[in-house]
N, C-alpha and C positions, 0 to 999 in steps of 0.2 A: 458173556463173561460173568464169572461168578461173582455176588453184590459182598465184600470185604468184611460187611456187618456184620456176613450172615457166616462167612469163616471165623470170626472173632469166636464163636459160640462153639467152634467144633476144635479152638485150641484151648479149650475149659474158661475161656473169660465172657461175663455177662455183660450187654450193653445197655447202660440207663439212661433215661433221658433227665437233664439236668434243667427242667422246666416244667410247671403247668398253670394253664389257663384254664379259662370259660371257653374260651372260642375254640379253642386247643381240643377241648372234649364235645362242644356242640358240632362242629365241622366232621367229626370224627377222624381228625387228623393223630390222636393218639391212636387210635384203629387203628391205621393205615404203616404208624410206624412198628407196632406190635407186626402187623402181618408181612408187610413188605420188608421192612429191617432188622427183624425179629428183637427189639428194644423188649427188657424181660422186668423194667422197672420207669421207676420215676422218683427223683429225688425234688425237695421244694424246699428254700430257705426262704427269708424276710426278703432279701432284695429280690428276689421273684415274683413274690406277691406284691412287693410295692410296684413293677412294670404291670402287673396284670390286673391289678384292683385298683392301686392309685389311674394310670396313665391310660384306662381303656374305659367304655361305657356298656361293659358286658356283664357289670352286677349291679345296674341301677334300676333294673324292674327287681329284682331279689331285696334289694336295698330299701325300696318306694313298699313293698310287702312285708317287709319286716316292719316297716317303721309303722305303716299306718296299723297294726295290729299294736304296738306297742311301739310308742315317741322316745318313751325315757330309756329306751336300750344306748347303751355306751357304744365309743369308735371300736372297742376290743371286744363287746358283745358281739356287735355287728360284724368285725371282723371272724372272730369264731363263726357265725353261722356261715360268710360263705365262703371261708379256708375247708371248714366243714365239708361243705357242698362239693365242691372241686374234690376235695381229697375222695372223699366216696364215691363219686362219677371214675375216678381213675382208676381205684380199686376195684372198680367193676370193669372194666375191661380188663385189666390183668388178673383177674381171678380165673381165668384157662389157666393161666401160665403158673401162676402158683399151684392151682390142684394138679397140673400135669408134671411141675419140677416137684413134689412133693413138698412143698414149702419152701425151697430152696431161692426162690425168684419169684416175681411177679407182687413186689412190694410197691408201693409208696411212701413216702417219707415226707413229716410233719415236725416242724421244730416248735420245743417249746419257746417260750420269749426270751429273745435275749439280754433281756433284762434281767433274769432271775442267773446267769449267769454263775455266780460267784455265792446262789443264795440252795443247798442243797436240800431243804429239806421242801421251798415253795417249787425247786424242779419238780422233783419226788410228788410233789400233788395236783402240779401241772399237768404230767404226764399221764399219771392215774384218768385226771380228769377229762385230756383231750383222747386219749386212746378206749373211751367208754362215749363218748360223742360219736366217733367215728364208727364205732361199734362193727368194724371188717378185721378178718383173722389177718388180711394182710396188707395191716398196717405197720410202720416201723413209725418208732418216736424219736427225733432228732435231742441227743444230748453233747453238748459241748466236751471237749475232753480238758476241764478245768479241773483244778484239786477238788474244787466243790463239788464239781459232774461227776466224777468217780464214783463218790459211795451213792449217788442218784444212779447210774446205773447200775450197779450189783445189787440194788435194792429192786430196782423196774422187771432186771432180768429174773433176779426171785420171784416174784410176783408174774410171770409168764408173759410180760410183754416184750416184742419185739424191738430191740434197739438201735440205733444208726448210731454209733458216735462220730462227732463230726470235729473240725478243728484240729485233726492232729498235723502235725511239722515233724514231729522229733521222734526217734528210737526208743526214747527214755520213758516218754510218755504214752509209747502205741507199747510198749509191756506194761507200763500200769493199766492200759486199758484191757489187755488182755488179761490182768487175775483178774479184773473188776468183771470182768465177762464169765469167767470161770470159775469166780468163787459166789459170782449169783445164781450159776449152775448147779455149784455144789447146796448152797443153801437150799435151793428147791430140792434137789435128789435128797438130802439130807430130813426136808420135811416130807417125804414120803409121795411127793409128786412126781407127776410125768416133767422129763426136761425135752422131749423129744418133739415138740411141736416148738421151741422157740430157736426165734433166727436173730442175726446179728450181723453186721458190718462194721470196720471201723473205719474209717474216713480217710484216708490221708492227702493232705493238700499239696497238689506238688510247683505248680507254676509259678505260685506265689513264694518261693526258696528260692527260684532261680533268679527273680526280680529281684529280692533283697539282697542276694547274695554275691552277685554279678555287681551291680554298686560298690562293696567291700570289697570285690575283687577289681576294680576300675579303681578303688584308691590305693592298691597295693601295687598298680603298673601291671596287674597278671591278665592275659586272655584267655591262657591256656586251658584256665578252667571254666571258665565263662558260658554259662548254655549247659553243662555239663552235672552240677550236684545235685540238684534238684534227683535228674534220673537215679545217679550212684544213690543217694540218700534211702530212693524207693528200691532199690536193688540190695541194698543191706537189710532193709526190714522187713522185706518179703523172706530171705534168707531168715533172718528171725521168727519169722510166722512160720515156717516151715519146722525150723528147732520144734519151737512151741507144741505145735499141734501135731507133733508125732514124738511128743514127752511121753513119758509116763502119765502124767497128771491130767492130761486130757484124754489120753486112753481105757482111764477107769471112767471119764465118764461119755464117751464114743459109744461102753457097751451098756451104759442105759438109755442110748438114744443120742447122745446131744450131737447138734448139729456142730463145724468149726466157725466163727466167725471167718466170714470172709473179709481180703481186704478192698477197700475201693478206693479206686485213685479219684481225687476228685480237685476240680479247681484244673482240668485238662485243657481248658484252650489256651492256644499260645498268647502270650502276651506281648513277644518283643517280635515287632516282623524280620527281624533278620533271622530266625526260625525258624523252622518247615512249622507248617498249620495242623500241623499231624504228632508232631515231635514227641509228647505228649502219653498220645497213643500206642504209637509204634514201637518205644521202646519197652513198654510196659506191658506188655501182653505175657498173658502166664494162666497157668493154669489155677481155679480156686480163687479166681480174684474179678471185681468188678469196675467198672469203667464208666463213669457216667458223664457223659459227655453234653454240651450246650448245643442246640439244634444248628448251631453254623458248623461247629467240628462235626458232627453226623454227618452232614451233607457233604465235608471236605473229605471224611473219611471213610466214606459211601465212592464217591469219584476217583481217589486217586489212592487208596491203601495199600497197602502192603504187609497183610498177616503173616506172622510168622511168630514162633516164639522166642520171646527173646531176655525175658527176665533173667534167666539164668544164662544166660552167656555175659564175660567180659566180667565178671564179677570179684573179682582179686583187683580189675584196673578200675573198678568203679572202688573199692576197699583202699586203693592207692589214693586216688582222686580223694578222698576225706580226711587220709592223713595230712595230705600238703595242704588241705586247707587249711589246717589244725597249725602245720608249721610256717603259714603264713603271716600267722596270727589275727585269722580271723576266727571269730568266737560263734561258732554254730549255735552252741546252746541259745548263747543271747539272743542272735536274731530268731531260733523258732520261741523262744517264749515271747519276745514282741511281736513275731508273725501270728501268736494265740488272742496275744491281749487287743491286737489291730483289729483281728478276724471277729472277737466279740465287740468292738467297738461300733466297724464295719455295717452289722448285721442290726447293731441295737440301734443306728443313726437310721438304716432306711426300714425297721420297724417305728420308729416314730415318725416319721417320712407318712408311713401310710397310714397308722391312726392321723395323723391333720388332715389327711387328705380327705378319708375317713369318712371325721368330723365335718369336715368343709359338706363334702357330698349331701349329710345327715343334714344339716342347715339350710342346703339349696333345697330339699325335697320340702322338709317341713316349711321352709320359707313359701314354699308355690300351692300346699296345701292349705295354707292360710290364705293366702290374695286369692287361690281361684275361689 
């Protein structure tokens, strides 16, 4: 029987893996998923790296090496070198699959701190700074889609780095993020550069809609839409990415090369068990779009899938489904700008999370190098 994964890829959607470790790349367990599941990427946020740096002891000989070279290195030094480390170990295994998609796949992805969040110009040299550390063609740099993140990416994508924007909820804000994408295109074509080696994604969050909005819909007495927006949502935008990238305005610059931003559904595992563990997946398959999924949905949607494509169907009844939620009087806007400001909260909570941990680790080392 044929493996599900590996049909996702022949109805044009890419499969990413929504995690990485030390153990993850020593094991050669990302191998194994590249070759066997044909996975064409890797996406990483803060909470990732605080399960895999905080919660494991697979960076304390890295950790005991940096330190005894240098003591006074910080928990964010320390963290740079082996987010670092990890990122470049990934990047090399998926460096087939980038040189064989022509840059199309086979990225990684690195967020800046979500700290700087709301701060555009310290993204802006965040980014610069970790995507010259990493020094791989196929890296992507993780940018929030905040008002502030905006002009940090039309500026990153001028400058020829690869962008992930991540964070999005809303319609409103995956077209801002699309000029912000297009008019850092144009700025490079415009300064007489190649635009044809840079790639992009924009992020959309989808599980995390249904939660919020399944609540709002539980205090209006309604089921009917319950489990239901989240998809329609991603089934409107995709329809809108379609408009987009077959405008005019990204036509003049398709024929100096530029790549389309792809979109990636992201934030795919179910959250509420009365759900299919697939739900997620299944209905989001399309062509030109990417999928990155958390190593439990891989495995669920390895075992029991059912490819087919399906974005484009039912799309007037998912266009239905948004109106009545409007005449229900629930306030979409609202909840995706709270599902934004949550999302940077979220990330900035278990990025301090794992500088303590960090720290703690840096003080037990130096602590044992003094008694022994």
């Amino acid at each position: 029987m044929a493996n599900p994964l590996l049909e996702l890829g022949k109805l044009g959607q890419s499969v990413w893996l929504d995690n990485i470790s030390r153990g993850l790349l020593k094991s050669g367990g990302l191998k194994k998923l590249v070759d066997e599941d044909g996975i064409k990427g890797v996406t990483s946020n803060p909470s990732i790296f605080q399960k895999a740096i905080g919660k494991s002891s697979d960076y304390d000989e890295q950790l005991k090496s940096l330190l005894s070279e240098n003591s006074d290195l910080s928990a964010m030094d320390l963290f740079e070198h082996l987010a670092v480390q990890d990122i470049q170990g990934g990047t090399d295994v998926l460096s087939p699959i980038f040189e064989k998609s022509n840059g199309n796949d086979g990225f990684v992805s690195l967020e800046v701190s979500p700290d700087l969040a709301y701060d555009t110009e310290k993204t802006i040299a965040e980014a610069r700074k970790l995507f010259k550390l990493v020094g791989r063609k196929n890296l992507m740099i993780k940018i929030p889609a905040t008002q502030e993140g905006l002009p940090a990416i039309r500026q990153m994508i001028s400058e020829g780095v690869n962008i992930n924007v991540t964070l999005i909820f809303a319609q409103s804000v995956y077209e801002q993020v699309v000029n912000a994408y297009l008019s850092g295109l144009e700025d490079r074509a415009n300064a007489g550069k190649d635009i044809s080696n840079i790639a992009s994604v924009a992020s959309f969050f989808i599980s995390r809609i249904d939660t919020a909005v399944d609540k709002a819909l539980a205090e209006k007495n309604n089921k009917d839409l319950q489990g239901k927006i989240a998809i329609a949502n991603g089934k409107m935008v995709y329809q809108k990415c379609e408009e987009i990238f077959n405008s005019e305005r990204f036509k003049k610059l398709k024929e100096k090369g530029a790549k389309r931003q792809r979109l990636l559904w992201a934030s795919t595992s179910t959250k509420n068990p009365e759900y299919s563990d697939i739900l997620y997946v299944e209905e989001l398959i399309g062509d030109n779009t990417v999928n990155t999924m958390p190593p439990a949905t891989i495995d669920s949607y390895r075992d029991h899938g059912k490819p087919e494509e399906r974005i484009t169907k039912n799309v007037d009844e998912a266009a239905s489904q948004m109106k009545k939620l409007g005449e229900l009087g629930v306030d979409f806007s609202e909840i995706t700008d709270n599902l934004t400001k949550d999302g940077v909260v979220l990330f900035a909570n278990s990025f301090k999370e794992l500088m303590d941990e960090i720290e703690n680790k840096k003080n037990e080392i130096l602590k044992k190098e003094v008694s022994a």
